[in-house]
PyMOL Python script that loads the backbone (N, CA, C, O; Angstrom):
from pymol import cmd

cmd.read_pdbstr("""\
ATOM      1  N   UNK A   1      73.322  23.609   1.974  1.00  0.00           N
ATOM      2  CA  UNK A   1      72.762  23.488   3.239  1.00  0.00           C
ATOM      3  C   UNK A   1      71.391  24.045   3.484  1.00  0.00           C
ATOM      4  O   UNK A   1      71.140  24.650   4.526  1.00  0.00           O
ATOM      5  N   UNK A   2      70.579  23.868   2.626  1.00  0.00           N
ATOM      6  CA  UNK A   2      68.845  24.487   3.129  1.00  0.00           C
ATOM      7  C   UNK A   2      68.568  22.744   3.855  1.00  0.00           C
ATOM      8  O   UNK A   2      68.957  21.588   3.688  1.00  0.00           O
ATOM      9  N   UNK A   3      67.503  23.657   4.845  1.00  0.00           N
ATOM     10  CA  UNK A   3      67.146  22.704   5.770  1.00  0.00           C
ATOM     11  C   UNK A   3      65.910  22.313   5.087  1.00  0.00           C
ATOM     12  O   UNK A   3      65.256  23.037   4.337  1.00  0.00           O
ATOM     13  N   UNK A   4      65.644  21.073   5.424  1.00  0.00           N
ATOM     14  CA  UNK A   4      64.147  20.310   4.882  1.00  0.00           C
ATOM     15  C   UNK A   4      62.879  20.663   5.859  1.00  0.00           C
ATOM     16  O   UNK A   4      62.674  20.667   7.072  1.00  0.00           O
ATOM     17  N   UNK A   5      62.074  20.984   4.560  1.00  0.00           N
ATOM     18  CA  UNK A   5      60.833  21.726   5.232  1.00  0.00           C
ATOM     19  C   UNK A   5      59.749  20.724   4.821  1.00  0.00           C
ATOM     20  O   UNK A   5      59.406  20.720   3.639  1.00  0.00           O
ATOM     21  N   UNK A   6      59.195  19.901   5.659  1.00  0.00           N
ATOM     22  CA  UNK A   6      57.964  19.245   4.609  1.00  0.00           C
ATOM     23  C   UNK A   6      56.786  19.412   4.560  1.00  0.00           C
ATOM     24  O   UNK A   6      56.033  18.612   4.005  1.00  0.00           O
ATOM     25  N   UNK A   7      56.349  20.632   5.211  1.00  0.00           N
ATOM     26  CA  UNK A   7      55.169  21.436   5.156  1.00  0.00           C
ATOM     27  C   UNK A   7      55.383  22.412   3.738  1.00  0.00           C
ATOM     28  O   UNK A   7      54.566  22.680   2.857  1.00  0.00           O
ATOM     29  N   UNK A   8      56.605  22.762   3.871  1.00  0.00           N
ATOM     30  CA  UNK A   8      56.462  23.543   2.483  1.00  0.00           C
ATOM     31  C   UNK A   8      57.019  22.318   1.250  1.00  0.00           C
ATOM     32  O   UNK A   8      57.297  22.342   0.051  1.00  0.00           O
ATOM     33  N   UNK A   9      57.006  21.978   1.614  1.00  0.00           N
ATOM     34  CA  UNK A   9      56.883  20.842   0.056  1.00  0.00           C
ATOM     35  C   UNK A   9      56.097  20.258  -0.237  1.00  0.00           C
ATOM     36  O   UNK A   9      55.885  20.035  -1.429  1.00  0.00           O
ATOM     37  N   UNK A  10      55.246  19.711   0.861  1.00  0.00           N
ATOM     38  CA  UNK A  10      53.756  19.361   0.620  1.00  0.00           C
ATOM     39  C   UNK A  10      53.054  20.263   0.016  1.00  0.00           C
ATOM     40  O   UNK A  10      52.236  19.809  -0.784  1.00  0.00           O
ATOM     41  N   UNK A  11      53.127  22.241   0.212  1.00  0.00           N
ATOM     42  CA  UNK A  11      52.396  22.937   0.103  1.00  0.00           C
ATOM     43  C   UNK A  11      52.927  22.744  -1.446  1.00  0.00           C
ATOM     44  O   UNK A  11      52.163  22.082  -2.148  1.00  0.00           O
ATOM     45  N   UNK A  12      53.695  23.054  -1.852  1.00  0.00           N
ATOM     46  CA  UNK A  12      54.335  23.397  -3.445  1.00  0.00           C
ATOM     47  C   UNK A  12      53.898  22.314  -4.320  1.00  0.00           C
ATOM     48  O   UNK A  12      53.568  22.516  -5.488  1.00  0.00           O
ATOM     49  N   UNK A  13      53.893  20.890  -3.630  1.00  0.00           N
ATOM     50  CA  UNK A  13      53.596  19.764  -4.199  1.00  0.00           C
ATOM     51  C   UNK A  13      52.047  19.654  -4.385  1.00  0.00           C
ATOM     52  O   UNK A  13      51.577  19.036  -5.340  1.00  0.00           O
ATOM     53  N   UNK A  14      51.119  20.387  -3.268  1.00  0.00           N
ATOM     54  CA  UNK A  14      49.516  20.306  -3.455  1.00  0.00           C
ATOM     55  C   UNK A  14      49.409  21.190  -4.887  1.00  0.00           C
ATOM     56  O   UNK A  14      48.795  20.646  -5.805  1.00  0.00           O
ATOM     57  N   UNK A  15      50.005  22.596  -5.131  1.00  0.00           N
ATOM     58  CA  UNK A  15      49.847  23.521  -5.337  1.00  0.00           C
ATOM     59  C   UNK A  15      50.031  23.066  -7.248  1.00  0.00           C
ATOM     60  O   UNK A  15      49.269  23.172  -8.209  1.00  0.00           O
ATOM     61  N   UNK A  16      51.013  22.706  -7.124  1.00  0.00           N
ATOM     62  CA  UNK A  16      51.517  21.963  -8.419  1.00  0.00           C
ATOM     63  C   UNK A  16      50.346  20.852  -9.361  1.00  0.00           C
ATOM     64  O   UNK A  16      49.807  20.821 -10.467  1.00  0.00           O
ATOM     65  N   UNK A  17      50.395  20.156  -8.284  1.00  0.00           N
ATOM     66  CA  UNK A  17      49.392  18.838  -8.468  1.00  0.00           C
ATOM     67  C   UNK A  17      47.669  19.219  -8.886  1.00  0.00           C
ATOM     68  O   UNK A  17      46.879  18.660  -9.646  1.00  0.00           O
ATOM     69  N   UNK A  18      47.561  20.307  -8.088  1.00  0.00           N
ATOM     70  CA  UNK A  18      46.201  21.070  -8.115  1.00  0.00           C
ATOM     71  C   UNK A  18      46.157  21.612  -9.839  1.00  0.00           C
ATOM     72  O   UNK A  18      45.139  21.406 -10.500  1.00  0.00           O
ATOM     73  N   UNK A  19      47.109  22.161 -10.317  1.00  0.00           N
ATOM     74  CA  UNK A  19      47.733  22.539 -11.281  1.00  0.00           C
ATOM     75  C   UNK A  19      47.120  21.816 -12.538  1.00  0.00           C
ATOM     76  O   UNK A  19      46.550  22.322 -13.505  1.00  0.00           O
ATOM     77  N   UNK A  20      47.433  20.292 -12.221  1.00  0.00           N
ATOM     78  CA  UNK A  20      47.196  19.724 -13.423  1.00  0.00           C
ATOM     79  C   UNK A  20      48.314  18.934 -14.100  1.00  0.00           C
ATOM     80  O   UNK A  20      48.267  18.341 -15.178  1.00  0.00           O
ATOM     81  N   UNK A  21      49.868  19.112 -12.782  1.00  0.00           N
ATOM     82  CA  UNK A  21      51.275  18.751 -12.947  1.00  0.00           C
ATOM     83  C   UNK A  21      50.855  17.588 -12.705  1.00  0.00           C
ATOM     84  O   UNK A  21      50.326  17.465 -11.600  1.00  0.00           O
ATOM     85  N   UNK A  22      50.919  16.335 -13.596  1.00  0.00           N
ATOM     86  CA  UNK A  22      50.939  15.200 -13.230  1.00  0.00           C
ATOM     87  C   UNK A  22      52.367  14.541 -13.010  1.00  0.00           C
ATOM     88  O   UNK A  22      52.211  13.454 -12.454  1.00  0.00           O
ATOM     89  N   UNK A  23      53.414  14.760 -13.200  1.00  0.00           N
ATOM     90  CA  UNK A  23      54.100  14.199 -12.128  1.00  0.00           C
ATOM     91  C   UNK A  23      54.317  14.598 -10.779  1.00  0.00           C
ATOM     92  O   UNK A  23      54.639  13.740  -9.956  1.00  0.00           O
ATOM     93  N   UNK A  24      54.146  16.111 -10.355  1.00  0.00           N
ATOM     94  CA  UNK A  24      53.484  16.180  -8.752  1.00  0.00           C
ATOM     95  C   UNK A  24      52.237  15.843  -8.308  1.00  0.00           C
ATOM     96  O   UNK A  24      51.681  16.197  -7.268  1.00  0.00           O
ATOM     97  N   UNK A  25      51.781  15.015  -9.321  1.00  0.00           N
ATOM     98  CA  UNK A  25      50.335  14.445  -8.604  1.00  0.00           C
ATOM     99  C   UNK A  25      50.681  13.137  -8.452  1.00  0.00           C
ATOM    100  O   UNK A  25      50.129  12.632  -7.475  1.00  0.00           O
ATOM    101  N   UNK A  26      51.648  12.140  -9.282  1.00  0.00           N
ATOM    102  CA  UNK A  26      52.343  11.018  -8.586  1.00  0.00           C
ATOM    103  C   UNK A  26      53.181  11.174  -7.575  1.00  0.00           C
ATOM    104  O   UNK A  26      53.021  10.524  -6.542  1.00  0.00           O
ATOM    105  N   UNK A  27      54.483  12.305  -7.763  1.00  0.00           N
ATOM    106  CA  UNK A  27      55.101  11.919  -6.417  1.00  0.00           C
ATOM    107  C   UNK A  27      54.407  12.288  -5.092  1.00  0.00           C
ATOM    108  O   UNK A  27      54.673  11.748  -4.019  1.00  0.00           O
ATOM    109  N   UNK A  28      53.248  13.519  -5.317  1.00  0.00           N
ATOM    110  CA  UNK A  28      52.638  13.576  -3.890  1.00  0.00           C
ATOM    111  C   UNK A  28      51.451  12.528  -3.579  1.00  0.00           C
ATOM    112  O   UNK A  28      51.285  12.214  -2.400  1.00  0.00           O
ATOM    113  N   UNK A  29      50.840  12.121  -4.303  1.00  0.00           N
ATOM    114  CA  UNK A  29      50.233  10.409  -4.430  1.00  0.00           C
ATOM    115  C   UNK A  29      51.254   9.711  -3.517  1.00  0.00           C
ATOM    116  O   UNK A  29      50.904   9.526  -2.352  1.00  0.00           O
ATOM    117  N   UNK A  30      52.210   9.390  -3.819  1.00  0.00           N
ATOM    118  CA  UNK A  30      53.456   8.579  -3.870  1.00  0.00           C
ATOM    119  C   UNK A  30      53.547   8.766  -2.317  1.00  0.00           C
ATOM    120  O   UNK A  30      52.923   7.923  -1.673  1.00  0.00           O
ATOM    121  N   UNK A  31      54.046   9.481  -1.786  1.00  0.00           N
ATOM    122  CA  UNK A  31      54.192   9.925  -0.684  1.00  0.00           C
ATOM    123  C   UNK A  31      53.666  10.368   0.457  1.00  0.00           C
ATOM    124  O   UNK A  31      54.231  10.750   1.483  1.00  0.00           O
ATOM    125  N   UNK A  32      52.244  10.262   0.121  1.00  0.00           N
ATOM    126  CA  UNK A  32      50.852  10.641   0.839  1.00  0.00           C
ATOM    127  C   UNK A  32      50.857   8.979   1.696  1.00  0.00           C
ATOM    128  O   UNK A  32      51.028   8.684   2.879  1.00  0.00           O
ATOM    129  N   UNK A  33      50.606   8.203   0.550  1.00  0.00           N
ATOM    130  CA  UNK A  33      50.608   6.508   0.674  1.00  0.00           C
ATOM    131  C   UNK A  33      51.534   6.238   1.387  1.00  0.00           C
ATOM    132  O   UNK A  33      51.106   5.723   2.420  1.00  0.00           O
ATOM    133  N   UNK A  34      52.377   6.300   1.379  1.00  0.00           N
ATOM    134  CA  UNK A  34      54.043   6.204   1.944  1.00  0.00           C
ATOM    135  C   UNK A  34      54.264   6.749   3.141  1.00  0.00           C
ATOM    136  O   UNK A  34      55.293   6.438   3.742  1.00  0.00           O
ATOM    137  N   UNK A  35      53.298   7.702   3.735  1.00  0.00           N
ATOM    138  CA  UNK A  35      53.238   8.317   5.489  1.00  0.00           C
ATOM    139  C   UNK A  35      54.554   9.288   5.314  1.00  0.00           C
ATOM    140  O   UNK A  35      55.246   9.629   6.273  1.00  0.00           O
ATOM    141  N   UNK A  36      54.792   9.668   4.013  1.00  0.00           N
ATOM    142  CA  UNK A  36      56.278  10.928   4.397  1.00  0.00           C
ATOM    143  C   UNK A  36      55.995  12.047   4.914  1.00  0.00           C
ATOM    144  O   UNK A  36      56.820  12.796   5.437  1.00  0.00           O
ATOM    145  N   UNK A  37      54.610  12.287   4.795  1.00  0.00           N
ATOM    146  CA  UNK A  37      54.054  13.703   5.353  1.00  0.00           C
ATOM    147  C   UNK A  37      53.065  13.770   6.783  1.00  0.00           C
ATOM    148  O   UNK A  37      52.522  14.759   7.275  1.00  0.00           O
ATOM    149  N   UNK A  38      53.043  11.897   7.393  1.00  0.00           N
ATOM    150  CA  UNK A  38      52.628  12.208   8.357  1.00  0.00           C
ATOM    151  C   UNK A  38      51.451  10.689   8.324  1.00  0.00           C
ATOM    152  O   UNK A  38      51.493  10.130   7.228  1.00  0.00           O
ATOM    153  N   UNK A  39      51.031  10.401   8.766  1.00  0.00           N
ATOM    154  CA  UNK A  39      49.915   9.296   8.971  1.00  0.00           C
ATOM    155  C   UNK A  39      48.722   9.821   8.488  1.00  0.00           C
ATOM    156  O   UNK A  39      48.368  10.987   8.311  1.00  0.00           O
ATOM    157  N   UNK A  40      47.980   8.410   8.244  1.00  0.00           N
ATOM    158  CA  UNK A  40      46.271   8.764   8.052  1.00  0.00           C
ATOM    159  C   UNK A  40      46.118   9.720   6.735  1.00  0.00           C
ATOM    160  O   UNK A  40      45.118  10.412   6.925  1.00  0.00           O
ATOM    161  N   UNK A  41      46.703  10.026   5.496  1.00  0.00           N
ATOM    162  CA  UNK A  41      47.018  11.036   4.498  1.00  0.00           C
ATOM    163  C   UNK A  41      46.829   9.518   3.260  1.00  0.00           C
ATOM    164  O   UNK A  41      47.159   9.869   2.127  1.00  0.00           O
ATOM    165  N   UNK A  42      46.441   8.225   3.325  1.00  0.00           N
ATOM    166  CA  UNK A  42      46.095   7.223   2.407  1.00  0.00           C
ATOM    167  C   UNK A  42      45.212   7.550   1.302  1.00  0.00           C
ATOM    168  O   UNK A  42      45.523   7.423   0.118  1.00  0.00           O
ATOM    169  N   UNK A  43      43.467   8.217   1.981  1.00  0.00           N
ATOM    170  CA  UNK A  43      42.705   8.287   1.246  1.00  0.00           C
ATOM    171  C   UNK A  43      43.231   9.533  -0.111  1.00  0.00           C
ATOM    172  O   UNK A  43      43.124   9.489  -1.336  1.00  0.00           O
ATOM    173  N   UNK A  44      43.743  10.444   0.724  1.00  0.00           N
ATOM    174  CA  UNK A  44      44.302  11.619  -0.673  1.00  0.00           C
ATOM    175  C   UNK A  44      45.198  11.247  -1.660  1.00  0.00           C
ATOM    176  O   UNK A  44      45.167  11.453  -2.873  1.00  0.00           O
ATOM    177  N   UNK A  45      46.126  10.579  -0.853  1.00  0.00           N
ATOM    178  CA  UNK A  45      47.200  10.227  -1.538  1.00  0.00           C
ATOM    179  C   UNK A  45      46.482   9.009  -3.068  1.00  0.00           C
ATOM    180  O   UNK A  45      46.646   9.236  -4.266  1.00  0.00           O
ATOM    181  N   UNK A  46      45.833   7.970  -2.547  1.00  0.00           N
ATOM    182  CA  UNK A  46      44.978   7.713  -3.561  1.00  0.00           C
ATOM    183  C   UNK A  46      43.963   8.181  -4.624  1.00  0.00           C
ATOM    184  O   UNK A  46      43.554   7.756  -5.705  1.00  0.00           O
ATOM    185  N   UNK A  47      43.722   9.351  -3.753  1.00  0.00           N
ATOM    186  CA  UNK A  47      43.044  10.037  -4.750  1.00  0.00           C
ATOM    187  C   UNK A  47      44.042  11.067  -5.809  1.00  0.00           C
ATOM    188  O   UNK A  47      43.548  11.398  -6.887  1.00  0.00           O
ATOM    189  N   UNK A  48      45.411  11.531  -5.457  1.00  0.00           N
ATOM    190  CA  UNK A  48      46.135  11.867  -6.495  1.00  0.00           C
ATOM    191  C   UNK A  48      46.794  11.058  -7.551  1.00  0.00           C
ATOM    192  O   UNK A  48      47.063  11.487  -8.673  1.00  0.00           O
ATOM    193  N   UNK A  49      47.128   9.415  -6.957  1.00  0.00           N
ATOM    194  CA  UNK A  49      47.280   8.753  -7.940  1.00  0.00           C
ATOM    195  C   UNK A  49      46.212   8.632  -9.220  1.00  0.00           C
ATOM    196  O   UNK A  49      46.383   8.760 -10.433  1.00  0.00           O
ATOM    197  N   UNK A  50      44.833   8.275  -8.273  1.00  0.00           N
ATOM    198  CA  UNK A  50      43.749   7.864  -9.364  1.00  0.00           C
ATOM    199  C   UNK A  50      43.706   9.043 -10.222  1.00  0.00           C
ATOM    200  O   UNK A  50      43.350   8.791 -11.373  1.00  0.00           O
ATOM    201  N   UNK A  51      43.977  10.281  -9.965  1.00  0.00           N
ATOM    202  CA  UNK A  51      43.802  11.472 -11.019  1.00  0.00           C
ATOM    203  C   UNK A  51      44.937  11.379 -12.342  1.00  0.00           C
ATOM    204  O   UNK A  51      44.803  11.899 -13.449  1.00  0.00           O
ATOM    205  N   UNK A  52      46.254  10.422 -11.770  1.00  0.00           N
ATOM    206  CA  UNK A  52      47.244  10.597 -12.422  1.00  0.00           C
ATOM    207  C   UNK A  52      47.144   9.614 -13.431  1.00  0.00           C
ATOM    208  O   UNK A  52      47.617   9.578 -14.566  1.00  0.00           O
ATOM    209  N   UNK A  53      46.323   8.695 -12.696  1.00  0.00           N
ATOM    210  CA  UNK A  53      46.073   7.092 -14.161  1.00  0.00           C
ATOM    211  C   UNK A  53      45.415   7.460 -14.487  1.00  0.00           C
ATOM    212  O   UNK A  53      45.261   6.831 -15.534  1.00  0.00           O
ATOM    213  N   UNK A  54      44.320   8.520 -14.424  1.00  0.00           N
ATOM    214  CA  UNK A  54      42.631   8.530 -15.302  1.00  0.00           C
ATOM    215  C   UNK A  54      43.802   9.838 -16.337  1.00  0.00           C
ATOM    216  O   UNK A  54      43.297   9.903 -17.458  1.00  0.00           O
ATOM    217  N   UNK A  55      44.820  10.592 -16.283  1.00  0.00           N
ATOM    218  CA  UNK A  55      45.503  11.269 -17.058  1.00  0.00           C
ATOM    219  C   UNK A  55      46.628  10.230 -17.637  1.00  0.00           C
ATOM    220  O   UNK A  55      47.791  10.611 -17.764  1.00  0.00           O
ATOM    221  N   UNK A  56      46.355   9.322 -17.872  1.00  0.00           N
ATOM    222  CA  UNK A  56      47.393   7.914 -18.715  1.00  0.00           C
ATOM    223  C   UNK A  56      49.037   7.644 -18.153  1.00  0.00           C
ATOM    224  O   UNK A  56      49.983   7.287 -18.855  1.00  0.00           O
ATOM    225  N   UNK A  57      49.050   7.926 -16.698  1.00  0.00           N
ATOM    226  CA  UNK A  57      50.626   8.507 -16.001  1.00  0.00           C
ATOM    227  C   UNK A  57      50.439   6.559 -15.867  1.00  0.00           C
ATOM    228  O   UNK A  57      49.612   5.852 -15.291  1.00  0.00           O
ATOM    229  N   UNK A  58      51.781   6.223 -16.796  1.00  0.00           N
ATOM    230  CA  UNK A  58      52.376   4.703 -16.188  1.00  0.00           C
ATOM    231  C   UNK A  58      52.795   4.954 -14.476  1.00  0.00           C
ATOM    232  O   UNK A  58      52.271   4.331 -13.553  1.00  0.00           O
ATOM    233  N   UNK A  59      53.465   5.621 -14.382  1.00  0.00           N
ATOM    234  CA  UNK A  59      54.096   6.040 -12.813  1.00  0.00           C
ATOM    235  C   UNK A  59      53.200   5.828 -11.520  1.00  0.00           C
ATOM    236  O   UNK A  59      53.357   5.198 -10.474  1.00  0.00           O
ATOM    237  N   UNK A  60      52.077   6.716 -12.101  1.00  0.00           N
ATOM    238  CA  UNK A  60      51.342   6.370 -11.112  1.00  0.00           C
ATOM    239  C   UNK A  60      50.674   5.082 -10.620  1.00  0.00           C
ATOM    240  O   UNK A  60      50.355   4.742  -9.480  1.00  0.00           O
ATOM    241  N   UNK A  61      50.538   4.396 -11.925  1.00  0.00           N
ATOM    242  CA  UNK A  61      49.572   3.227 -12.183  1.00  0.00           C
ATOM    243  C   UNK A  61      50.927   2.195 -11.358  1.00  0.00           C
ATOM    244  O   UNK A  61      50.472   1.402 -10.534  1.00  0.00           O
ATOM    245  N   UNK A  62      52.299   2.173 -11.510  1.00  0.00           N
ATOM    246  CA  UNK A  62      53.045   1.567 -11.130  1.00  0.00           C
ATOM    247  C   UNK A  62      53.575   1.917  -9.671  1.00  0.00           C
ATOM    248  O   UNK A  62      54.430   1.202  -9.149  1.00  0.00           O
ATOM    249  N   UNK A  63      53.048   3.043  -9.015  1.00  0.00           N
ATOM    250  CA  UNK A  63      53.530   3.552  -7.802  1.00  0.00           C
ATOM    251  C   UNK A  63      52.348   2.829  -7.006  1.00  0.00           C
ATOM    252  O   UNK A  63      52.672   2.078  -6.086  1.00  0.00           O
ATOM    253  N   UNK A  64      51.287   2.974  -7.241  1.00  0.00           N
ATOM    254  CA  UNK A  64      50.177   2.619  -6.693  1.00  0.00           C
ATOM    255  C   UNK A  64      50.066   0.836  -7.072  1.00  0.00           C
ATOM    256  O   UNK A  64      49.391   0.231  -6.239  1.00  0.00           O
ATOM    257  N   UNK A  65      50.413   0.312  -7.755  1.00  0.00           N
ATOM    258  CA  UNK A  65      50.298  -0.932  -7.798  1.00  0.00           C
ATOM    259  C   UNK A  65      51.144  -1.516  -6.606  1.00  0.00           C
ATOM    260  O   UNK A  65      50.812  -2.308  -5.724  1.00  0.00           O
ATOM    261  N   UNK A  66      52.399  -0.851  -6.864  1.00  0.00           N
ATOM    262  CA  UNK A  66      52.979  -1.198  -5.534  1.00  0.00           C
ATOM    263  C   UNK A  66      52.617  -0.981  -4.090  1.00  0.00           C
ATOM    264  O   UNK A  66      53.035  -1.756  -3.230  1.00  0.00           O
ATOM    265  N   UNK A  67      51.773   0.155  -3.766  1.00  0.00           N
ATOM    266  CA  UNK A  67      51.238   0.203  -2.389  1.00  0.00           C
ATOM    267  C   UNK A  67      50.569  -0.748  -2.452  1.00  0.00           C
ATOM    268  O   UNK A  67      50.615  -1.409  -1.415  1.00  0.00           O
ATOM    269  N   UNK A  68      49.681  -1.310  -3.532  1.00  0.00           N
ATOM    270  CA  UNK A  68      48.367  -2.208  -3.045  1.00  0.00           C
ATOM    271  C   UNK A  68      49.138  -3.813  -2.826  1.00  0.00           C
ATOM    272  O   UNK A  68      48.638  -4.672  -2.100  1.00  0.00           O
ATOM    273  N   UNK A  69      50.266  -3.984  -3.499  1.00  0.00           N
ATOM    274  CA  UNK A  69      50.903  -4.973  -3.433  1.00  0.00           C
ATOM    275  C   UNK A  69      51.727  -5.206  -2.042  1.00  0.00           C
ATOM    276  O   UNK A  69      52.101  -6.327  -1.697  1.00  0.00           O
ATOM    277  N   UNK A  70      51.956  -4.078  -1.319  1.00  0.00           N
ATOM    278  CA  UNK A  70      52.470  -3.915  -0.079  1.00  0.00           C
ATOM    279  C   UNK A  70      51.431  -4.414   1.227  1.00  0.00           C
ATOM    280  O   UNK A  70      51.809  -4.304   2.393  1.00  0.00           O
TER     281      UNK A  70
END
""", "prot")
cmd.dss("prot")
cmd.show_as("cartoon", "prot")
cmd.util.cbc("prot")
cmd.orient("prot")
């Protein structure tokens, strides 16, 4: 029963991603795009994908294909 916090998961997820964690730089990509953390958060969220394909992440390249396909 922990309650969902998505300020602190965003924070852990920036924090991570900042890191150099490329799969928290897709799922917070992922989810930036996706409005889970709130509206208007597109341009970042693209910019963590593009960090995650210029680091050879299929995931990202396939998470983001799908927003643009959306």
């Amino acid at each position: 029963g922990m309650k969902k916090d998505a300020g602190q998961a965003l924070a852990w997820l920036r924090q991570d991603a900042e890191a150099g964690d490329i799969e928290s730089q897709v799922y917070l990509g992922g989810n930036l795009l996706a409005g889970e953390f709130g509206r208007g958060q597109e341009a970042e969220g693209r910019r963590w994908l593009e960090r995650a394909i210029a680091a050879g992440s299929t995931d990202a390249m396939q998470s983001y294909g799908m927003w643009l396909l959306k």
